[in-house]
ZANU-139830 format. One record per atom (N, C-alpha, C): y negated, z negated, x negated; residue in three letters; atom name; residue number from 1. Coordinates in steps of 0.2 Angstrom, whole numbers, plus 5000, padded with zeros to 4 digits. Atoms other than C-alpha are relative to their C-alpha. Example, Ala and Ser with C-alpha at 12.3 -4.5 7.8 and 13.67 -1.06 7.14 Angstrom:
2
<yy=5006 zz=5000 xx=4996 code=ala site=N pos=1>
<yy=5022 zz=4961 xx=4938 code=ala site=CA pos=1>
<yy=4994 zz=5000 xx=4996 code=ala site=C pos=1>
<yy=5006 zz=5001 xx=5004 code=ser site=N pos=2>
<yy=5005 zz=4964 xx=4932 code=ser site=CA pos=2>
<yy=4995 zz=4997 xx=5004 code=ser site=C pos=2>
! end
This chain:
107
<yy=4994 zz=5005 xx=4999 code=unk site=N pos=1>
<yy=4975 zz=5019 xx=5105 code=unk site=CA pos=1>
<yy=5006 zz=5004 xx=4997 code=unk site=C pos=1>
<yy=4992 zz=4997 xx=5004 code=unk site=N pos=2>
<yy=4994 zz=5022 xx=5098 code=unk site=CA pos=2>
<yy=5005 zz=4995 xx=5004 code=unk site=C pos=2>
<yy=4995 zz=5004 xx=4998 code=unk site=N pos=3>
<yy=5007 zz=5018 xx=5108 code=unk site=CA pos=3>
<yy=4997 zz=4996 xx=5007 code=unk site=C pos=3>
<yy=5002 zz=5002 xx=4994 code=unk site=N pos=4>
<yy=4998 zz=5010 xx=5122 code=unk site=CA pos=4>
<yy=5000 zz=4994 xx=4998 code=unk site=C pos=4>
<yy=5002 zz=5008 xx=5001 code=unk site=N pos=5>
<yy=4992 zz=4993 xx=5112 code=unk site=CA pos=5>
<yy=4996 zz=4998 xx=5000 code=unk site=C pos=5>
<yy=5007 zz=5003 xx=4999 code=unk site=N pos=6>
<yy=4975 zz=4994 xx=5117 code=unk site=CA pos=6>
<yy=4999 zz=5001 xx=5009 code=unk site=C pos=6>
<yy=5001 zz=4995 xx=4994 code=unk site=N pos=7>
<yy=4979 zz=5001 xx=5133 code=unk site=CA pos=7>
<yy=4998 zz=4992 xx=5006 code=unk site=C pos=7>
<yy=5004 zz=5005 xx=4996 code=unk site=N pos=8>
<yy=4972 zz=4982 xx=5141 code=unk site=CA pos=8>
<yy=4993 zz=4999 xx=5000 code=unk site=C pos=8>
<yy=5006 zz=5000 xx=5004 code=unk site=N pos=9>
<yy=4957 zz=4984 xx=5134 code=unk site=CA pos=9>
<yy=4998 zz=5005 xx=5005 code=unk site=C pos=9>
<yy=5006 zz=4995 xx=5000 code=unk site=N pos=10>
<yy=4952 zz=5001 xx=5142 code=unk site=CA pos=10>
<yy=4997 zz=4998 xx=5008 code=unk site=C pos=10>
<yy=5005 zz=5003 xx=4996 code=unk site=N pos=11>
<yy=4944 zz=4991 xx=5159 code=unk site=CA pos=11>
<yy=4993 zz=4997 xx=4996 code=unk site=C pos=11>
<yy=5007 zz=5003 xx=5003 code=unk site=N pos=12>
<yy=4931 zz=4983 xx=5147 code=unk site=CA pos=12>
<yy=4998 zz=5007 xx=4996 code=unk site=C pos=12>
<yy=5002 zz=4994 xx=5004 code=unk site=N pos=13>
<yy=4930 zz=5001 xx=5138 code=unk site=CA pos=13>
<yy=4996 zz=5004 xx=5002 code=unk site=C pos=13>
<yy=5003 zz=4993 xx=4997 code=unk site=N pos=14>
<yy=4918 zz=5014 xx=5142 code=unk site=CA pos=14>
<yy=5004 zz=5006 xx=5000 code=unk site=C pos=14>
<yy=4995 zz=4995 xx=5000 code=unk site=N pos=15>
<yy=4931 zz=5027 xx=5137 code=unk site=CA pos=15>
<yy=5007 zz=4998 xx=4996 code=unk site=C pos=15>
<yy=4993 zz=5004 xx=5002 code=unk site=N pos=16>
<yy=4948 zz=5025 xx=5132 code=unk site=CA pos=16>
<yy=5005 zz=5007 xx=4998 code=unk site=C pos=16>
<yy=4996 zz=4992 xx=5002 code=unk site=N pos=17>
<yy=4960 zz=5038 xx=5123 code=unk site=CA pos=17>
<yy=5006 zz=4999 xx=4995 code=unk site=C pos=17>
<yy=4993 zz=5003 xx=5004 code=unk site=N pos=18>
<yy=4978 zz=5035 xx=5115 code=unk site=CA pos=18>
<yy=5003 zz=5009 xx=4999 code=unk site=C pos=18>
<yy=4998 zz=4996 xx=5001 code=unk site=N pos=19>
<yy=4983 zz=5047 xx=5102 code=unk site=CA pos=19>
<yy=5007 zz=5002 xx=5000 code=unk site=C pos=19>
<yy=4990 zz=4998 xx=4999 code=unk site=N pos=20>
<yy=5002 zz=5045 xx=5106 code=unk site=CA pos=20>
<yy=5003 zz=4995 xx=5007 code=unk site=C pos=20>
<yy=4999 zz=5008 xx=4996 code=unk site=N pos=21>
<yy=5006 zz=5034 xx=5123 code=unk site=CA pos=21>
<yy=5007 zz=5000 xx=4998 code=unk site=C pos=21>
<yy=4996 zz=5004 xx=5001 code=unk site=N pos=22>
<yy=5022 zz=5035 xx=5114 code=unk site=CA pos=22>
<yy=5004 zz=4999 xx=4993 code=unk site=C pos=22>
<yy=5001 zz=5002 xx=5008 code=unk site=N pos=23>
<yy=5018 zz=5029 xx=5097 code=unk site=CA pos=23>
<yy=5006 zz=5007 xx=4997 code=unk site=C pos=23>
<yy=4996 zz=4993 xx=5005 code=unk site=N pos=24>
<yy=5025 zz=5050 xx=5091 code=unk site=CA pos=24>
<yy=4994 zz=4998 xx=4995 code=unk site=C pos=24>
<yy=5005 zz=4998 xx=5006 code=unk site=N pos=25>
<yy=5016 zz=5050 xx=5074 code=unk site=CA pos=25>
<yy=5000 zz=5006 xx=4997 code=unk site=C pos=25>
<yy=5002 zz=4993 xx=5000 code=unk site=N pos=26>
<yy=5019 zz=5068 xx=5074 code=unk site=CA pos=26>
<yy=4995 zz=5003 xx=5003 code=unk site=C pos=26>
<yy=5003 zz=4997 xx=4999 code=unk site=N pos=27>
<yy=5010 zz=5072 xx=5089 code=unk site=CA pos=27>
<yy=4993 zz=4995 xx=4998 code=unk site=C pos=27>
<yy=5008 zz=5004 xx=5002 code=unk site=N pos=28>
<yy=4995 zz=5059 xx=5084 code=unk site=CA pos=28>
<yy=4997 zz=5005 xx=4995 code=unk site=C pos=28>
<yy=5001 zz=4995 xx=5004 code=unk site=N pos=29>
<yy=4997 zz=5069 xx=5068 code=unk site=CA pos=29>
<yy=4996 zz=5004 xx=5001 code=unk site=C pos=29>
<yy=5004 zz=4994 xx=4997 code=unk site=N pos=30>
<yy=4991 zz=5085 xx=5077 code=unk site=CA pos=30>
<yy=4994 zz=5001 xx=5002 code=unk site=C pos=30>
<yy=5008 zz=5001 xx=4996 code=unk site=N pos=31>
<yy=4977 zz=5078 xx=5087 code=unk site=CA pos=31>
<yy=4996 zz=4996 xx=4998 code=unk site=C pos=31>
<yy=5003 zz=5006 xx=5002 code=unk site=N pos=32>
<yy=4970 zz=5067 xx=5076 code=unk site=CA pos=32>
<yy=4992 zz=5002 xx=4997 code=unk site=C pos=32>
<yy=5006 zz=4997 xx=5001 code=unk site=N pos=33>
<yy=4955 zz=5077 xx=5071 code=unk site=CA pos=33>
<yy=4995 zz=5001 xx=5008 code=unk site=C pos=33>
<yy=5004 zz=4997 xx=4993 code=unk site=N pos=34>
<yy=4951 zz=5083 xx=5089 code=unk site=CA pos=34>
<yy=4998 zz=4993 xx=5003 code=unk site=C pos=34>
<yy=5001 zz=5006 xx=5000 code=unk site=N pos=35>
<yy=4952 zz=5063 xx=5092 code=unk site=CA pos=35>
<yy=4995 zz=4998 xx=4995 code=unk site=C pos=35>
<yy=5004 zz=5003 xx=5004 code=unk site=N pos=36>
<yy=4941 zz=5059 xx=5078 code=unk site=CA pos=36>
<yy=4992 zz=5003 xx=5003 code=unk site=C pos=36>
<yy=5007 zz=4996 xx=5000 code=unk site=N pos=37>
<yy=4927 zz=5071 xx=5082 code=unk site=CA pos=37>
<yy=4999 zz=4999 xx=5011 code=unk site=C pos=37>
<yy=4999 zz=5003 xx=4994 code=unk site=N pos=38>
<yy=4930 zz=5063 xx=5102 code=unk site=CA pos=38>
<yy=4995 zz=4995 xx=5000 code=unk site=C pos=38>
<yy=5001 zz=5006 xx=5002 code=unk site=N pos=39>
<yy=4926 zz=5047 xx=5095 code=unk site=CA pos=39>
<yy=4994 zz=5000 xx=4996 code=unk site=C pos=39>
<yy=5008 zz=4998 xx=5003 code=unk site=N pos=40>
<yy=4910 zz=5055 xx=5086 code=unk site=CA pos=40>
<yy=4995 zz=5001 xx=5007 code=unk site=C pos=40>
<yy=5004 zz=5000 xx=4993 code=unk site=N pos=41>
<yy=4905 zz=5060 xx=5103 code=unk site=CA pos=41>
<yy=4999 zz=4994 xx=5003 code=unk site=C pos=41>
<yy=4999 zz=5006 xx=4995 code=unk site=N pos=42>
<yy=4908 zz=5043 xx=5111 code=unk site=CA pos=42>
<yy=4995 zz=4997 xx=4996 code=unk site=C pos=42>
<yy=5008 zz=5003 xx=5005 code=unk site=N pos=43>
<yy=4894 zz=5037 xx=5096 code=unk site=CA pos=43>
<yy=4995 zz=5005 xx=5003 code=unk site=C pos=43>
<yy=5008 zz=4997 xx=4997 code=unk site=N pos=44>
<yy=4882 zz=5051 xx=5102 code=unk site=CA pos=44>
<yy=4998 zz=4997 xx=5007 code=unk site=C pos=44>
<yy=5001 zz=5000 xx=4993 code=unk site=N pos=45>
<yy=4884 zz=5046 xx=5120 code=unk site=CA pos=45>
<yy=4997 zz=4993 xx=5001 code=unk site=C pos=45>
<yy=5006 zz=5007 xx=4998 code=unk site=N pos=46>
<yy=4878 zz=5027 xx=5116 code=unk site=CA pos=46>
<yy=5005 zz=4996 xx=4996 code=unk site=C pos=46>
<yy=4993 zz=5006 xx=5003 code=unk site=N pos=47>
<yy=4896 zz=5018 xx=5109 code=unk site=CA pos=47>
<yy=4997 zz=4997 xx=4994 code=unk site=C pos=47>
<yy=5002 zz=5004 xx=5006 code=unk site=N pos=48>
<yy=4893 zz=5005 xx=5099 code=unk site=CA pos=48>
<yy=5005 zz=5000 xx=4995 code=unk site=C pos=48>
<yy=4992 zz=5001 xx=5007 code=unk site=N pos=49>
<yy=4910 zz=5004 xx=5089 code=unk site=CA pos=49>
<yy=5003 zz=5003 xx=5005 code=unk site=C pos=49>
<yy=4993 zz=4996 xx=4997 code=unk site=N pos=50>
<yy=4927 zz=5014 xx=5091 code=unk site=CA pos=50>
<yy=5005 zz=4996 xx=4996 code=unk site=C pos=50>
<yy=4995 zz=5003 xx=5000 code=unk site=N pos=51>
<yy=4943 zz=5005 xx=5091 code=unk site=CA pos=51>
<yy=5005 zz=5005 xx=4999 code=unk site=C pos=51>
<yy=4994 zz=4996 xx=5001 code=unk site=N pos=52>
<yy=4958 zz=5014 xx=5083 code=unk site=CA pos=52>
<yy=5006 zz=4994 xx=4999 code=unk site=C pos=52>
<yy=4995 zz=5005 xx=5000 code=unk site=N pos=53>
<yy=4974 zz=5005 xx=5085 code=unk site=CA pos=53>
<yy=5003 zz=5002 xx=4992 code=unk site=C pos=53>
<yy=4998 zz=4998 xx=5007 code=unk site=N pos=54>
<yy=4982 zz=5003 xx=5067 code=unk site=CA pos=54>
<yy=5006 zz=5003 xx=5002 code=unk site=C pos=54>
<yy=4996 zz=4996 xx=4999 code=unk site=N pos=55>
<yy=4995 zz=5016 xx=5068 code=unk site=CA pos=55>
<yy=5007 zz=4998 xx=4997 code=unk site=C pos=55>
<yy=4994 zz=5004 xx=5004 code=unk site=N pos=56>
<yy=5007 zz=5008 xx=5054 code=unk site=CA pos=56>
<yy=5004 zz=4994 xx=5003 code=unk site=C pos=56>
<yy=4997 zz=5005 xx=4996 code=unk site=N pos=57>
<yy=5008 zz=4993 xx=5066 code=unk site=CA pos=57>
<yy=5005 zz=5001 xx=5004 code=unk site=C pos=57>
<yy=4999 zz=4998 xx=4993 code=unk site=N pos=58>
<yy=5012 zz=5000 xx=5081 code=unk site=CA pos=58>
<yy=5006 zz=5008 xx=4998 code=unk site=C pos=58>
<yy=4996 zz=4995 xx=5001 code=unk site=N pos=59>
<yy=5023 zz=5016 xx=5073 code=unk site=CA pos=59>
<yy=5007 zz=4997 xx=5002 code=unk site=C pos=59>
<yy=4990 zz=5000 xx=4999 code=unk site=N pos=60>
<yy=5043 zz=5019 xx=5079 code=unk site=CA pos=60>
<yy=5002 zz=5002 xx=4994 code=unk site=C pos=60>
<yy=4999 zz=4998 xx=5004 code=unk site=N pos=61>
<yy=5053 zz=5023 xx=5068 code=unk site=CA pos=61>
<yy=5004 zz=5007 xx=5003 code=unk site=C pos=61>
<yy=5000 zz=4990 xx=4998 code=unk site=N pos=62>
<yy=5061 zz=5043 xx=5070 code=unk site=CA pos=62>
<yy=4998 zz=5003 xx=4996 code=unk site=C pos=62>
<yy=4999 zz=4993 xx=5004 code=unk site=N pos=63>
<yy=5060 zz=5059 xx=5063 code=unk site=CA pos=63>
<yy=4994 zz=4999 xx=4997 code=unk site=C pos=63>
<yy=5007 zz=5000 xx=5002 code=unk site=N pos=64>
<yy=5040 zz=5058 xx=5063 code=unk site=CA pos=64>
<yy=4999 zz=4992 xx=4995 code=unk site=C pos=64>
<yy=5002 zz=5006 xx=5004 code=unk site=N pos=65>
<yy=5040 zz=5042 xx=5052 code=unk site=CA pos=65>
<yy=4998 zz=5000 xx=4994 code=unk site=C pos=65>
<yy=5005 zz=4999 xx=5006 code=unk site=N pos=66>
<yy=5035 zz=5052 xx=5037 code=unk site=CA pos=66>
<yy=4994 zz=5003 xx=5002 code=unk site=C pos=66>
<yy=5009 zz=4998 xx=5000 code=unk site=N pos=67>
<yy=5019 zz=5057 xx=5046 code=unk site=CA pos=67>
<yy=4996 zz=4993 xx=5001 code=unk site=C pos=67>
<yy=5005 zz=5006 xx=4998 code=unk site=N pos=68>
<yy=5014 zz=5039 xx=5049 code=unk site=CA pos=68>
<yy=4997 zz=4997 xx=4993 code=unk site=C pos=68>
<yy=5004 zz=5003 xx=5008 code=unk site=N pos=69>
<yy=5007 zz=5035 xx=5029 code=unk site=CA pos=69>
<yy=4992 zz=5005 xx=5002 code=unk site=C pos=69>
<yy=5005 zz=4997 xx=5002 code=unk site=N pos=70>
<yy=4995 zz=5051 xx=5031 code=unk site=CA pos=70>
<yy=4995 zz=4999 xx=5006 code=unk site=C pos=70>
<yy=5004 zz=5005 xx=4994 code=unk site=N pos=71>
<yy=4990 zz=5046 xx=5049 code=unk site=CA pos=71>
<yy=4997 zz=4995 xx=4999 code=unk site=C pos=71>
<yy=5003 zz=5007 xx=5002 code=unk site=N pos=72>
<yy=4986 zz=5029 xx=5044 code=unk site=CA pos=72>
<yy=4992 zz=5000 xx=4998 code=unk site=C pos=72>
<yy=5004 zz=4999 xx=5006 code=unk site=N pos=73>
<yy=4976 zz=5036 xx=5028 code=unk site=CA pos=73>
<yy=4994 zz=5002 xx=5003 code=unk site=C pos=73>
<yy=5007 zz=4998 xx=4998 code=unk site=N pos=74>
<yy=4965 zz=5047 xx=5038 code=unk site=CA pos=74>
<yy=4997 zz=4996 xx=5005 code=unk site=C pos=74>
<yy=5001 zz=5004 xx=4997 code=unk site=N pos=75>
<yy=4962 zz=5035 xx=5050 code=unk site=CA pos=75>
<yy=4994 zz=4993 xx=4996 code=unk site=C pos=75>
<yy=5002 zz=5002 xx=5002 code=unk site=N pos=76>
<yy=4958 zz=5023 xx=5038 code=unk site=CA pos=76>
<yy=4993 zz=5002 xx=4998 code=unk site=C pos=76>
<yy=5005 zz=4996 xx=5001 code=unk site=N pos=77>
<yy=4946 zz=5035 xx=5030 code=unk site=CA pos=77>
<yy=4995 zz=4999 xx=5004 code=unk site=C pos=77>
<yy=5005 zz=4998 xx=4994 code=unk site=N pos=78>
<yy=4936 zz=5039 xx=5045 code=unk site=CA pos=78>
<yy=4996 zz=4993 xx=4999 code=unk site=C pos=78>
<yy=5004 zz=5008 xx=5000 code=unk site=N pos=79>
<yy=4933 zz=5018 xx=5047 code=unk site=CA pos=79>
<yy=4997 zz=5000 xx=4993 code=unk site=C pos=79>
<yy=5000 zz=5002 xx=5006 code=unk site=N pos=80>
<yy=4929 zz=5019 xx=5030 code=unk site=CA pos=80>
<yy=5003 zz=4991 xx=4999 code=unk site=C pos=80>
<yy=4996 zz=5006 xx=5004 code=unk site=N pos=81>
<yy=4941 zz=5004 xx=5026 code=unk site=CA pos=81>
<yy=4997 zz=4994 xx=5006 code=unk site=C pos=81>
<yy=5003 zz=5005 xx=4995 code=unk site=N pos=82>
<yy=4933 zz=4994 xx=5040 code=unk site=CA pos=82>
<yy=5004 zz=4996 xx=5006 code=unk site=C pos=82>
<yy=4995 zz=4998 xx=4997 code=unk site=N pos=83>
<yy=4947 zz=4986 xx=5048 code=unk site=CA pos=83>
<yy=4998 zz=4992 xx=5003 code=unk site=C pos=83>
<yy=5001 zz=5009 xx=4995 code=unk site=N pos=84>
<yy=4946 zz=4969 xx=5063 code=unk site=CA pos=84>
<yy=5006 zz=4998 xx=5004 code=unk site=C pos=84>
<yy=4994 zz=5003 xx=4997 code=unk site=N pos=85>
<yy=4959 zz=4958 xx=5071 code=unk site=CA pos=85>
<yy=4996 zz=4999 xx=5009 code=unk site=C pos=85>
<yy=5003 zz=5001 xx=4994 code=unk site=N pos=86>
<yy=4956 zz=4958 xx=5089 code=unk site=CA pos=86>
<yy=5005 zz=4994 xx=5003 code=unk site=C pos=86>
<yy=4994 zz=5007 xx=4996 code=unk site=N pos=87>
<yy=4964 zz=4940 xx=5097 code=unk site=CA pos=87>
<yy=5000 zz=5002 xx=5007 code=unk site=C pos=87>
<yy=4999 zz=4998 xx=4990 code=unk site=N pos=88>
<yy=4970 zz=4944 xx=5116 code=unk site=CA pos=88>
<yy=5000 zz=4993 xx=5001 code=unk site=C pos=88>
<yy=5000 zz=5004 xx=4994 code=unk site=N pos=89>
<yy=4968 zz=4934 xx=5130 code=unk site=CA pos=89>
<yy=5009 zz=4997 xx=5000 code=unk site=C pos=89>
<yy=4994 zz=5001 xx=4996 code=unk site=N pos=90>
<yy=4984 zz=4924 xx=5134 code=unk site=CA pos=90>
<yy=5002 zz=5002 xx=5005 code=unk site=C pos=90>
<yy=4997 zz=4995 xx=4996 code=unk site=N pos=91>
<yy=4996 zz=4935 xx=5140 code=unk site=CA pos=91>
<yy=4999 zz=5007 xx=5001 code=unk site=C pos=91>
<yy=5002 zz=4992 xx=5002 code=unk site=N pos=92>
<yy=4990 zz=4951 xx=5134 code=unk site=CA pos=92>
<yy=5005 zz=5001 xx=4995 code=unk site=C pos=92>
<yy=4996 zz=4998 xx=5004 code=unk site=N pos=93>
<yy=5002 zz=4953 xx=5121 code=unk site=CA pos=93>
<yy=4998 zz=4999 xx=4994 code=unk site=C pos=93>
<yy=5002 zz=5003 xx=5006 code=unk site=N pos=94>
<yy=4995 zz=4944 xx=5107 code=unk site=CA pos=94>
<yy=4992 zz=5006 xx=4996 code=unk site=C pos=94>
<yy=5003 zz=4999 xx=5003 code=unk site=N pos=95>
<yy=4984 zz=4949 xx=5093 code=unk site=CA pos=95>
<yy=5000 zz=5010 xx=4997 code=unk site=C pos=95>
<yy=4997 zz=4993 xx=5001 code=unk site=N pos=96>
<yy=4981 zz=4969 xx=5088 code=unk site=CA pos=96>
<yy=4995 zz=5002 xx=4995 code=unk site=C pos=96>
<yy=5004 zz=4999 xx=5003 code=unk site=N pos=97>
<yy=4974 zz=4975 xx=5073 code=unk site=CA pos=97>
<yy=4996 zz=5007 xx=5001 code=unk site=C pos=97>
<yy=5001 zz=4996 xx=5001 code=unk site=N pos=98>
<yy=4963 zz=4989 xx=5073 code=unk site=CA pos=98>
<yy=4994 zz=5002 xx=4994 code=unk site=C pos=98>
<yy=5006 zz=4996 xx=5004 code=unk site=N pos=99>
<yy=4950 zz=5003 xx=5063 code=unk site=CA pos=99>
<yy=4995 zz=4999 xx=5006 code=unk site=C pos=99>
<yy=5005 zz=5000 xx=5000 code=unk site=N pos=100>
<yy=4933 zz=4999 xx=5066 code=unk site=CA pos=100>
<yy=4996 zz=5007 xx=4998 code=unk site=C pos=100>
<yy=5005 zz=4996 xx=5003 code=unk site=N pos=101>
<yy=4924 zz=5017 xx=5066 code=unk site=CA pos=101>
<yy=4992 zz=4999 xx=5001 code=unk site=C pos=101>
<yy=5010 zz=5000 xx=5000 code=unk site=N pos=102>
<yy=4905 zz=5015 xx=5061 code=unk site=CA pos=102>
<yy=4996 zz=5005 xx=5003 code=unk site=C pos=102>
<yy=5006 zz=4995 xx=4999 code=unk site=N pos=103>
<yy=4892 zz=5023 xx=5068 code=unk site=CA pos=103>
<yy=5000 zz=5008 xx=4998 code=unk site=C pos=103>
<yy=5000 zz=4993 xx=5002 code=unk site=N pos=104>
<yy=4891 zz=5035 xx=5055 code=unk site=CA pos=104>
<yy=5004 zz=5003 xx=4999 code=unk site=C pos=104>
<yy=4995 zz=4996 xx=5001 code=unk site=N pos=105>
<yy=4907 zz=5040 xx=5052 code=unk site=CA pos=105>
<yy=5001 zz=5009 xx=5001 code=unk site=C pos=105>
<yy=5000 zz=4993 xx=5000 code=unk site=N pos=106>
<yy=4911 zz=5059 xx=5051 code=unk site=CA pos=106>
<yy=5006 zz=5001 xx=5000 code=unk site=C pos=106>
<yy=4993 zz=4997 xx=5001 code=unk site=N pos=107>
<yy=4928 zz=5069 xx=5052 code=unk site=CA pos=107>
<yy=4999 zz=5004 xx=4995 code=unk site=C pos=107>
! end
């Protein structure tokens, strides 16, 4: 997650993990590998798909807003370009796009 847009979802989640609950795109920056290779784990352990909040959506704006293109980019990467519209429930706060990582994905 970023920013805490998925943060409704993590009852239906088997695990649940936000790389900034307040959408810093510096500190996501930092942790974004340790988080990638998290979300390799969650595919070992049985995860069918990993949901990454799209980063550009949900970024502030701030000092760190020149890390949110290369944040985005690796992120993308990872989904290899696999991207899905999730519709909420009414009253969940609308529609949220996220990265789809596959299976095989690798960091």
């Amino acid at each position: 997650d970023f920013g805490g847009r998925l943060a409704h979802l993590r009852p239906a989640a088997a695990a649940y993990r936000d790389l900034s609950e307040r959408a810093d795109a510096a500190a996501a920056a930092s942790g974004v590998f340790e988080a990638l290779r998290w979300a390799e784990a969650q595919h070992a352990a049985g995860a069918r798909c990993v949901l990454v909040a799209d980063v550009e959506a949900a970024a502030r704006g701030g000092e760190a807003a020149e890390c949110v293109p290369a944040l985005a980019d690796r992120l993308y990467r990872a989904a290899s370009g696999v991207r899905a519209e999730l519709v909420a429930s009414p009253g969940t706060g609308g529609a949220v796009a996220v990265w789809l990582l596959p299976p095989e994905a690798s960091v």
